[in-house]
C-alpha positions as CSV (number, residue, x, y, z in Angstrom):
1,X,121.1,121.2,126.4
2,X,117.8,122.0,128.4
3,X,114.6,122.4,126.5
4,X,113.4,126.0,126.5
5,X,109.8,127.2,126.8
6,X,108.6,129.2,123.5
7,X,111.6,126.9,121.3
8,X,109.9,124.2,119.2
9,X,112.0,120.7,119.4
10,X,111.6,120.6,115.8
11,X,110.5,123.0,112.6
12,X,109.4,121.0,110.0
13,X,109.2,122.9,106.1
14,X,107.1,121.3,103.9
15,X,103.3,120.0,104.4
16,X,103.4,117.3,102.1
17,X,103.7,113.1,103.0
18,X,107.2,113.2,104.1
19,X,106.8,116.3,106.1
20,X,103.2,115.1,107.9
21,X,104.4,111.3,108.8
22,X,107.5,113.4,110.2
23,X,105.2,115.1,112.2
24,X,102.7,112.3,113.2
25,X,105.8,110.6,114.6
26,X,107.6,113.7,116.2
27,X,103.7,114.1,118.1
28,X,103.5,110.3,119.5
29,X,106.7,111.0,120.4
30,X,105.3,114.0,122.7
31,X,107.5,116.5,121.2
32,X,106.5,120.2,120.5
33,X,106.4,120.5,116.8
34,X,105.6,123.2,114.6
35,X,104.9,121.9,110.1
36,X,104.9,125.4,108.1
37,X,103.5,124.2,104.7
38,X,102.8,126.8,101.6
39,X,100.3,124.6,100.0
40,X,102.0,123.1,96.6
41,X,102.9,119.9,97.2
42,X,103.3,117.7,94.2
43,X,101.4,114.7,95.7
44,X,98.2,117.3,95.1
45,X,98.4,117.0,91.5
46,X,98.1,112.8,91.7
47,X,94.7,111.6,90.4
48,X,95.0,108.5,91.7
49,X,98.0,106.6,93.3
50,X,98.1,102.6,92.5
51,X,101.4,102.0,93.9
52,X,101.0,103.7,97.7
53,X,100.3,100.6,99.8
54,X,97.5,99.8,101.8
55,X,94.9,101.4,99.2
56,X,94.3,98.1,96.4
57,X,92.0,100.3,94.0
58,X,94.1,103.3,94.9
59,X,94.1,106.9,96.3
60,X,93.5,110.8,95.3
61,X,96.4,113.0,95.8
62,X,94.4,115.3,98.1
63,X,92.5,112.8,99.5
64,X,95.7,111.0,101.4
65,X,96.9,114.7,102.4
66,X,93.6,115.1,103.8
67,X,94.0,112.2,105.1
68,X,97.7,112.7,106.9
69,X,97.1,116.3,108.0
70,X,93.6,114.5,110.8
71,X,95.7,111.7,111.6
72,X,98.1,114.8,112.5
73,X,95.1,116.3,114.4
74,X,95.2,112.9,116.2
75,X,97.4,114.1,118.0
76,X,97.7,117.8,119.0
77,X,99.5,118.9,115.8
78,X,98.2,121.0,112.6
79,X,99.6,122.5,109.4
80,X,100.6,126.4,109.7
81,X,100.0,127.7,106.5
82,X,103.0,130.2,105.2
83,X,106.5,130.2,103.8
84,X,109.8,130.1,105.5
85,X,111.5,132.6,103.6
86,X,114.3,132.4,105.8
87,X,116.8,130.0,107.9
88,X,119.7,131.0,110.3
89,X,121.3,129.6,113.1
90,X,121.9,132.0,116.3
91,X,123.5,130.9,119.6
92,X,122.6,127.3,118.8
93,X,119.0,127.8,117.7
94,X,117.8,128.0,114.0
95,X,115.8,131.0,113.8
96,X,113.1,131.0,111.1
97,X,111.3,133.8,109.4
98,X,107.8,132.4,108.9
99,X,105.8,135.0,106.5
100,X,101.9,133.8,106.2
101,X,99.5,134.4,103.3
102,X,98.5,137.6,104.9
103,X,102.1,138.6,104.4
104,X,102.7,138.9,107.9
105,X,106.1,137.5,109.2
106,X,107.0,136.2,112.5
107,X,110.2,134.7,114.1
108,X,110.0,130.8,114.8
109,X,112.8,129.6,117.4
110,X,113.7,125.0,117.1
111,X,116.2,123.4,118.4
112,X,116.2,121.0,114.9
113,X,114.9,121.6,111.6
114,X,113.9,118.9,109.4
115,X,113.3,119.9,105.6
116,X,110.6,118.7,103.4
117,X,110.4,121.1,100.7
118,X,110.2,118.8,97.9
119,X,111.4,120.2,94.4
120,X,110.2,123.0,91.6
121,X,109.2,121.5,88.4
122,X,110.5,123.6,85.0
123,X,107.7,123.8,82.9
124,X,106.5,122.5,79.0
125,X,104.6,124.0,77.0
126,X,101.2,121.6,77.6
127,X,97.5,123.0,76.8
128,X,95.1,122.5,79.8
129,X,98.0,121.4,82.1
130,X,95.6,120.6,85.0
131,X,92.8,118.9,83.1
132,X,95.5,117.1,81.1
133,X,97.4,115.6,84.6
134,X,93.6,114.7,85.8
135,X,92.2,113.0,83.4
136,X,95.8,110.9,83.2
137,X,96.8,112.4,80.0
138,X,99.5,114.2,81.2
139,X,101.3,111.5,83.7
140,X,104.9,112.7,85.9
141,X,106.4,109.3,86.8
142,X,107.1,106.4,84.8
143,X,108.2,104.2,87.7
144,X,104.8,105.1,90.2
145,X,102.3,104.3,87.1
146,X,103.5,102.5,84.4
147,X,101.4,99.8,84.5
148,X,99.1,101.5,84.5
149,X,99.8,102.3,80.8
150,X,100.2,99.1,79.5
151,X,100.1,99.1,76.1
152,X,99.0,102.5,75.1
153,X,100.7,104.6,72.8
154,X,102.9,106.7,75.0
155,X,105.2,109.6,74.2
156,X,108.0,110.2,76.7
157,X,110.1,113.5,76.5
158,X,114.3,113.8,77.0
159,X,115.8,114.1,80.3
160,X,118.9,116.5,81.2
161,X,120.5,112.8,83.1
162,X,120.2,109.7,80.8
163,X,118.0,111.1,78.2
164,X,116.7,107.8,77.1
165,X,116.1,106.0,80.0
166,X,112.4,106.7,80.4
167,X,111.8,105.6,77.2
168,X,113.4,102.6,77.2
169,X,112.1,102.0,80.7
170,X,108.5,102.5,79.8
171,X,109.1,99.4,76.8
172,X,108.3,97.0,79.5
173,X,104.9,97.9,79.1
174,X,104.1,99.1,76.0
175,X,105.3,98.3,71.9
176,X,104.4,101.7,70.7
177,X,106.9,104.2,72.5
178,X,107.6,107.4,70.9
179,X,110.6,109.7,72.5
180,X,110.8,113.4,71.6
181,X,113.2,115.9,71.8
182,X,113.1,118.6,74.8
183,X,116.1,120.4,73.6
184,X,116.5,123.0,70.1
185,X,119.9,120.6,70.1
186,X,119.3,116.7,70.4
187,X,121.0,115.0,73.7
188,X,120.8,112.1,72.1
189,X,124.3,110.3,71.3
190,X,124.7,107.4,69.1
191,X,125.0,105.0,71.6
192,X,121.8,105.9,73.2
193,X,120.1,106.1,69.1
194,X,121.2,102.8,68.9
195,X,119.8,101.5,72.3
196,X,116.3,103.1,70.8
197,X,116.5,101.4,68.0
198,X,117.3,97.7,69.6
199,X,114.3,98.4,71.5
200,X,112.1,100.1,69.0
201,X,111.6,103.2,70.3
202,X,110.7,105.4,67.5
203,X,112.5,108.6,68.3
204,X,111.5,111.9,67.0
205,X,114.1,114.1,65.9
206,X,112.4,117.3,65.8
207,X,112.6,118.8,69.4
208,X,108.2,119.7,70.8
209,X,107.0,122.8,70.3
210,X,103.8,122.3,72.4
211,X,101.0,119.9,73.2
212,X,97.5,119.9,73.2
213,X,94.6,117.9,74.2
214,X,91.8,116.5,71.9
215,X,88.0,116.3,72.6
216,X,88.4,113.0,74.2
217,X,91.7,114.1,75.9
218,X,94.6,112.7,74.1
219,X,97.2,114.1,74.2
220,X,99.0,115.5,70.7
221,X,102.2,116.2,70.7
222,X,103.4,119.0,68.2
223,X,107.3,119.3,66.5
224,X,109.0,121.9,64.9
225,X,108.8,120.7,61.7
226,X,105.0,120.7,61.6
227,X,104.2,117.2,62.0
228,X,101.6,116.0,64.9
229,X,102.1,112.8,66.9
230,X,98.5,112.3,69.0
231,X,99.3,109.7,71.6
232,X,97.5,108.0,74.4
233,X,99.8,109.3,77.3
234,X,102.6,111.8,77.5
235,X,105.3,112.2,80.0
236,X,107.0,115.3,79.8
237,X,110.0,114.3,82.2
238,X,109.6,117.4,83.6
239,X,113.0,119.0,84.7
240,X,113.6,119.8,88.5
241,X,115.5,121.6,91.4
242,X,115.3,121.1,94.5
243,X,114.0,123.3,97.0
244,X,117.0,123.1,99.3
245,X,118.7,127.3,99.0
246,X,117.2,127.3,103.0
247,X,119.4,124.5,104.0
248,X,122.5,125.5,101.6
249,X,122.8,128.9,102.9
250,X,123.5,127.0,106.4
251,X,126.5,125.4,104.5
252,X,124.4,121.8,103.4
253,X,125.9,119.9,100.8
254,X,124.2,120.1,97.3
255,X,124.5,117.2,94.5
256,X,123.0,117.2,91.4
257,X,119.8,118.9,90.4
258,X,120.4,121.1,93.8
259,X,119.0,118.0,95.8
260,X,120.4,117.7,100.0
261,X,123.5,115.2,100.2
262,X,122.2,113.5,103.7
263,X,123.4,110.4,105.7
264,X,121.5,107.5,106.5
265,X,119.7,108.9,109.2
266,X,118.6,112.2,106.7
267,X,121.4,114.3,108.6
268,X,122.4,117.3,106.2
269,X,126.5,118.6,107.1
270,X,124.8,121.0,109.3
271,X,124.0,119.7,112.9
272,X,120.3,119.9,113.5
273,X,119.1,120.4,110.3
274,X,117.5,116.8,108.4
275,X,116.1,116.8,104.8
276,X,113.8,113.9,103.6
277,X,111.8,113.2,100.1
278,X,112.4,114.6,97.0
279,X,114.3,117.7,97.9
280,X,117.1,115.2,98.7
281,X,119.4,112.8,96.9
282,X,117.2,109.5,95.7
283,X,114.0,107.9,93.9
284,X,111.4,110.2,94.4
285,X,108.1,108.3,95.2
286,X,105.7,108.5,98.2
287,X,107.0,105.3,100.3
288,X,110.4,106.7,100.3
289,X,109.8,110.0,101.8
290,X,107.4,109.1,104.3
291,X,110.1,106.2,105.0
292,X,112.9,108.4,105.3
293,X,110.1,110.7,107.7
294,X,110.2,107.8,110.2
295,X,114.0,107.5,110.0
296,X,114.3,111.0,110.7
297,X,111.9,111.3,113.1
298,X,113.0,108.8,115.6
299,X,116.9,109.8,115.3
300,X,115.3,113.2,116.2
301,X,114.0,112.6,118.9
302,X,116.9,110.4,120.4
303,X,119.2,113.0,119.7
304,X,117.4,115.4,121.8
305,X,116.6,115.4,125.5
306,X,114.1,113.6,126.9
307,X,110.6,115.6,126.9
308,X,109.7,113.5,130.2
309,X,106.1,113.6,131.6
């Protein structure tokens, strides 16, 4: 195929690190790129990452988008802020609806389309939910922080997929782990009570009923039954779906939790159409999406023609 004037070589959905290295690369590479983000990426919510390389005492959420979206400016790209709100493919172009936060909508014509729409979060009832994930009360990932938890009293929530796994996971670096129950029914079977108990995970059996904060920002988790469990840290194991109905109306294969099935080079089943970080199958941590960015990035760009100068 010849590259056509007004088509961008690639549509990239999603603004957050996986979406801007994607970018970054696509604009050394010189191709035309257009990153439509709608502002709620995840990483936003980090206080502080310890375990993103290259920053020893750490970095702010925010501060590292901040940080990708100049390096973006670098080099002739920039977030477009709006919301695909839809995805087809029309005499081999996808054809994008873009609707901004005006709520105008215009068309957007690419030759690929490389998703990085991340995943929605299902809520738990926690008071002060932004002051509690600031202050590092509140805490989303037991394998990007948990040593930075080291023996505190932490309280981990049931999954939906291995319900005790976080909890026996977050024994390597603490003695006093408490695991409640998410669910009016308990997921736990008597194999798993028996692996809490070899590792001395006190488990609740009274499913939460809410948490809230104290003065000095503990968090205290609340049960059914009345009792109160105040804790240092709590991870609520939040449940999540991926943001991935754009590329399965195209006919992209879904796995669990609606997350992309893609290849090694982040090809969906759909020809053109890429997905990298957490919207597809995988660990979900900063180093792997903007890892699977580059992958996906570079096979772009070989696949299509040459922009020569």
């Amino acid at each position: 195929m010849d590259l056509t004037p007004n088509v961008f070589d690639t549509l990239i959905i999603g603004g957050g690190p996986g979406g801007l290295t994607a970018a970054i690369y696509l604009r050394r590479f010189t191709r035309n790129v257009a990153l439509v983000d709608k502002g709620n990426s995840r990483l936003a919510w980090i206080p502080v990452s310890h375990n993103y390389p290259g920053f020893p005492d750490g970095i702010n959420g925010k501060l590292l988008l901040d940080q990708l979206r100049c390096q973006l400016g670098k080099y002739g790209g920039h977030v477009i802020p709006g919301e695909i709100s839809n995805l087809r493919i029309d005499d081999g172009l996808f054809i994008a609806d873009c609707t901004s936060p005006e709520g105008n909508v215009t068309e957007m014509r690419a030759y690929t389309v490389l998703l990085a729409t991340g995943v929605a979060d299902v809520g738990m009832p926690v008071e002060r939910w932004d002051e509690a994930v600031a202050s590092g009360a509140v805490r989303l990932c037991p394998v990007c922080d948990g040593y930075d938890v080291i023996d505190k009293r932490i309280a981990v929530a049931t999954a939906e997929v291995n319900p005790v796994g976080h909890a026996l996971f977050m024994r390597s670096f603490s003695r006093d782990v408490l695991l409640f129950e998410r669910a009016d029914e308990s997921v736990v079977d008597a194999d798993q009570h028996a692996q809490l108990q070899a590792a001395n995970v006190q488990h609740i059996a009274s499913p939460l009923a809410g948490v809230t904060l104290t003065d000095d920002l503990k968090p205290v988790l609340h049960t059914r039954d009345g009792e109160s469990y105040e804790c240092d840290v709590f991870y609520p194991m939040l449940g999540e779906n991926a943001r991935s109905g754009l590329a399965a109306n195209l006919g992209a294969e879904t796995v669990e939790c609606d997350t992309l099935a893609v290849d090694d080079h982040c090809r969906t089943a759909v020809p053109g159409l890429y997905a990298i970080g957490d919207v597809t199958r995988g660990l979900n941590q900063i180093t792997v999406a903007t890892g699977q960015a580059a992958i996906a990035a570079t096979t772009i760009h070989n696949t299509l023609p040459w922009a020569l100068r």
